[in-house]
VMD Tcl script that draws the C-alpha trace (Angstrom):
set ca {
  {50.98 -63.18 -11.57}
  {53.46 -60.88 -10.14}
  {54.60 -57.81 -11.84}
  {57.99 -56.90 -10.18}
  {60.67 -58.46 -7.96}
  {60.58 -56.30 -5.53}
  {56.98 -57.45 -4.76}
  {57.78 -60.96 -4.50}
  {60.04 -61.21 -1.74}
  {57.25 -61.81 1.62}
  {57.12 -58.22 0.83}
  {57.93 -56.90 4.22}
  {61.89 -57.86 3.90}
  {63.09 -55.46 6.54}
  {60.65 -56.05 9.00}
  {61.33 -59.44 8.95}
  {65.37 -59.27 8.83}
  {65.03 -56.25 11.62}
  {62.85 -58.01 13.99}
  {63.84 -55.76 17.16}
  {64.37 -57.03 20.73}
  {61.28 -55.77 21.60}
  {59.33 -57.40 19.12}
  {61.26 -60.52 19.88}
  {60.38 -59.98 24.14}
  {56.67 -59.59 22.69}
  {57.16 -63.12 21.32}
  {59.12 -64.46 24.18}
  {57.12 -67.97 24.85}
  {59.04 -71.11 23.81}
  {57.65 -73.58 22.09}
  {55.86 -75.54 24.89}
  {54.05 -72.82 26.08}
  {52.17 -71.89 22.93}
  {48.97 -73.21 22.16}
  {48.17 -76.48 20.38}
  {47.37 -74.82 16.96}
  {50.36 -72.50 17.39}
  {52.92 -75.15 18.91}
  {52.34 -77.59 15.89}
  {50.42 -80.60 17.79}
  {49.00 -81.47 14.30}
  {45.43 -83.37 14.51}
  {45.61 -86.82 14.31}
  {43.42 -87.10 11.24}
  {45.80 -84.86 9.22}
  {48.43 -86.32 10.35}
  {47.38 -89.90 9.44}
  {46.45 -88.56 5.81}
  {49.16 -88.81 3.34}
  {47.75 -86.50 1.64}
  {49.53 -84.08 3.63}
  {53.33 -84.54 3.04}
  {54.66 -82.78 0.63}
  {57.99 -84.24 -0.13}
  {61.13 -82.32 -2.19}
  {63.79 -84.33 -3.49}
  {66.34 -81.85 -4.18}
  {69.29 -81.92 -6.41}
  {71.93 -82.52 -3.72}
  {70.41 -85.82 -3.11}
  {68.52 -84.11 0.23}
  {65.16 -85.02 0.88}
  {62.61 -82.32 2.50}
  {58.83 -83.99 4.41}
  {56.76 -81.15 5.10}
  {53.44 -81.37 6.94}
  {50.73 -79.40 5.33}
  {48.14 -77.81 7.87}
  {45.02 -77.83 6.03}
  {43.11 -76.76 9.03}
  {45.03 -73.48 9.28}
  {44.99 -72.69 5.30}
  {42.80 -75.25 3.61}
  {43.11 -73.14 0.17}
  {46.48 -72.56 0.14}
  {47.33 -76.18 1.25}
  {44.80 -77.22 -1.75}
  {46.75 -75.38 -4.08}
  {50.03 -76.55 -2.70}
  {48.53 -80.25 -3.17}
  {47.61 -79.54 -6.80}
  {50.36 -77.64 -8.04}
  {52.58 -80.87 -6.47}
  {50.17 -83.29 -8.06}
  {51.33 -81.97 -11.82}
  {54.71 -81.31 -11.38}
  {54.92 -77.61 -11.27}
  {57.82 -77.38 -8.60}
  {59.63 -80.08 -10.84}
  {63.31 -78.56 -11.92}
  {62.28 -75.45 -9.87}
  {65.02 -73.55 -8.04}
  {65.03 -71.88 -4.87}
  {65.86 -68.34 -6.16}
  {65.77 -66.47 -3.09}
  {67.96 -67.85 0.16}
  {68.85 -65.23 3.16}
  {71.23 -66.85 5.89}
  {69.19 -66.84 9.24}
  {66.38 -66.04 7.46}
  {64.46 -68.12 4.75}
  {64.70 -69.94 1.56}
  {62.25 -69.17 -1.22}
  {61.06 -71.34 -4.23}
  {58.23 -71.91 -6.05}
  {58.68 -69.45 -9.09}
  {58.68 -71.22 -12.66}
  {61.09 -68.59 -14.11}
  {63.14 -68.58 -11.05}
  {63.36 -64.58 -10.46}
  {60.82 -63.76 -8.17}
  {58.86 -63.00 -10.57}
  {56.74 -65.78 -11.53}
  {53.65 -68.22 -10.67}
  {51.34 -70.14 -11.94}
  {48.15 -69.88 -14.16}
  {45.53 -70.37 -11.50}
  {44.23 -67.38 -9.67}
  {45.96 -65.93 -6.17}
  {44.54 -66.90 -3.33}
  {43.24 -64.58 -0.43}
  {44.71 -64.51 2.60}
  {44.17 -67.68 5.40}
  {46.44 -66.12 8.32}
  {46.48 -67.72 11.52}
  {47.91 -68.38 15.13}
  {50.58 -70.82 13.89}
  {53.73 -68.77 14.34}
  {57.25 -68.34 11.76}
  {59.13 -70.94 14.09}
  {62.01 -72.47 12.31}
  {61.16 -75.03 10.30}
  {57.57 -73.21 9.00}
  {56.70 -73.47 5.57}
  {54.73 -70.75 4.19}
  {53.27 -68.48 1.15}
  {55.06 -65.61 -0.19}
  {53.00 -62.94 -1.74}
  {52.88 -58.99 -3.24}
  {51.96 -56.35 -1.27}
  {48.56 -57.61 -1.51}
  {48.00 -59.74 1.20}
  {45.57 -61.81 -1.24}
  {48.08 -62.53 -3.85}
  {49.81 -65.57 -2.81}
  {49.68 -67.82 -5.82}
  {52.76 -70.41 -5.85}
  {55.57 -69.34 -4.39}
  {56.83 -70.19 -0.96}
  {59.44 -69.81 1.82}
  {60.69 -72.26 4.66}
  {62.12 -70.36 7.61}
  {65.67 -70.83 8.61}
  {65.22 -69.17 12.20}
  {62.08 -67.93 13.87}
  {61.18 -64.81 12.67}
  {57.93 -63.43 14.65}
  {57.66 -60.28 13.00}
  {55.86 -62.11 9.78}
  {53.45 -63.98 12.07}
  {49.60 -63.06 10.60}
  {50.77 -61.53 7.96}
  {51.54 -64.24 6.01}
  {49.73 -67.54 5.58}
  {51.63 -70.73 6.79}
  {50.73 -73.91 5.39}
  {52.89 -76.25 7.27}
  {55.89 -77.21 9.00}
  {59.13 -79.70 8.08}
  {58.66 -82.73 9.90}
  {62.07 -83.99 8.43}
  {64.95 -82.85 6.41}
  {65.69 -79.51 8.02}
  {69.71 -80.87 7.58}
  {68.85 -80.82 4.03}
  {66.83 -77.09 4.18}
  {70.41 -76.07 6.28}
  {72.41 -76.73 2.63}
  {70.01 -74.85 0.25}
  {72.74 -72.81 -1.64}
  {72.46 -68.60 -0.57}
  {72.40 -66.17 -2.53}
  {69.84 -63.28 -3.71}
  {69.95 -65.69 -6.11}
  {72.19 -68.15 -5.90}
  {75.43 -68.34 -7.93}
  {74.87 -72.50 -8.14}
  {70.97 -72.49 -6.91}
  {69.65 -75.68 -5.21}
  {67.09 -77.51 -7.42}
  {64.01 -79.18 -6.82}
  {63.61 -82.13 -8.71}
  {60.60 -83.25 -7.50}
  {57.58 -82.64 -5.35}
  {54.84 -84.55 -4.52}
  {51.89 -85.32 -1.91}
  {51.92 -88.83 -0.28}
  {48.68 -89.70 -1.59}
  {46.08 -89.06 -3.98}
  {44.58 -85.14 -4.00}
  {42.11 -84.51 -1.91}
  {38.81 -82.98 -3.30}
  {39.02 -79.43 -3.24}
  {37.51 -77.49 -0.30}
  {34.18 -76.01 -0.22}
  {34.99 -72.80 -0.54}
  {37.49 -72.99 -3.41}
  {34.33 -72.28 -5.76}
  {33.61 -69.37 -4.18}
  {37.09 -68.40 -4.79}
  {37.62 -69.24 -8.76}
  {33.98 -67.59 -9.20}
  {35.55 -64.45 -7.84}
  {38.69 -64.39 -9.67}
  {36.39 -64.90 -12.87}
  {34.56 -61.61 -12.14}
  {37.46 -59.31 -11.84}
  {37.81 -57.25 -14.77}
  {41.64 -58.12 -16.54}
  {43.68 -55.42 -16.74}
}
mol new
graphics top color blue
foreach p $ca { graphics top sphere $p radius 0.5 }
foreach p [lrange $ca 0 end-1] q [lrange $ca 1 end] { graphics top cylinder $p $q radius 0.2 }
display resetview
């Protein structure tokens, strides 16, 4: 769980609100130029699995598809799956919104604050760069302490890119990500008030039970 706000918030706030010129000529390739993992050309087997959309029905009637990458973060998609599979995001607000930036969710008490009651996850970064649109796991300081909460990016923001895991992209409904009430938090915060997979979960990956025996052997504290 997370102990503080200020370690909730992708952590690395100014670097990724002061991405400099520089770092933006370092990252100067459009889109069609990246590679195929990187530019989004999702396989065709994902993509064909239902499985993985993840769909928000928000309070202002908007409705968010999202296509989970579960060959760039097949943990943290897992646990995206589940925690969508029981309802946790249900009534959930995005708590956390930064014009040009991102809009963060995924925190049961809505301060930052918050996760669930499975264990964090360790870190699946990749090639698959913070375009706009990329939906992603917020964490501490840690870099293996995402747990729940995420972010969608409102502009590209290269800066973040392997440092933080990204699960996915939004296929459709970036209108509706554009109208996620701002604020650090919100005065009226958007709502979730639902989220769910497109089709039954999918077993959990092989190395998940690697990664719950580990959790079990750390000391609490």
């Amino acid at each position: 769980m997370f102990k503080s706000l200020g370690k909730v918030s992708l952590g690395l706030t100014a670097i990724a609100l002061a991405a400099s010129p520089a770092a933006a000529q370092d990252r100067s390739k459009i889109e069609s130029e990246l590679p195929a993992l990187s530019h989004g050309r999702v396989p065709a087997e994902i993509a064909q699995d239902p499985a993985n959309t993840l769909t928000f029905t928000l309070d202002n009637g908007g409705i968010i598809d999202i296509q989970l990458r579960p060959d760039a973060a097949p943990l943290h998609v897992h646990r995206i799956q589940t925690l969508a599979t029981q309802g946790f995001y249900d009534g959930q607000i995005f708590h956390r919104v930064i014009p040009g930036f991102m809009a963060q969710g995924g925190d049961p008490q809505g301060t930052g604050m918050g996760g669930s009651d499975l264990p964090d996850l360790p870190a699946e970064f990749s090639t698959l760069p913070h375009l706009r649109g990329v939906f992603a796991m917020a964490r501490a300081e840690d870099v293996n302490s995402a747990n729940s909460q995420f972010y969608i990016m409102l502009a590209p923001k290269f800066a973040l890119d392997e440092n933080y895991t990204v699960v996915g992209r939004v296929k459709r409904g970036m209108n509706t990500v554009d109208t996620i009430n701002t604020g650090e938090p919100p005065a009226n915060p958007t709502k979730i008030m639902s989220a769910r997979i497109g089709g039954p979960l999918p077993a959990a990956p092989a190395v998940a039970a690697t990664v719950e025996a580990a959790a079990e052997e750390q000391p609490e504290g």
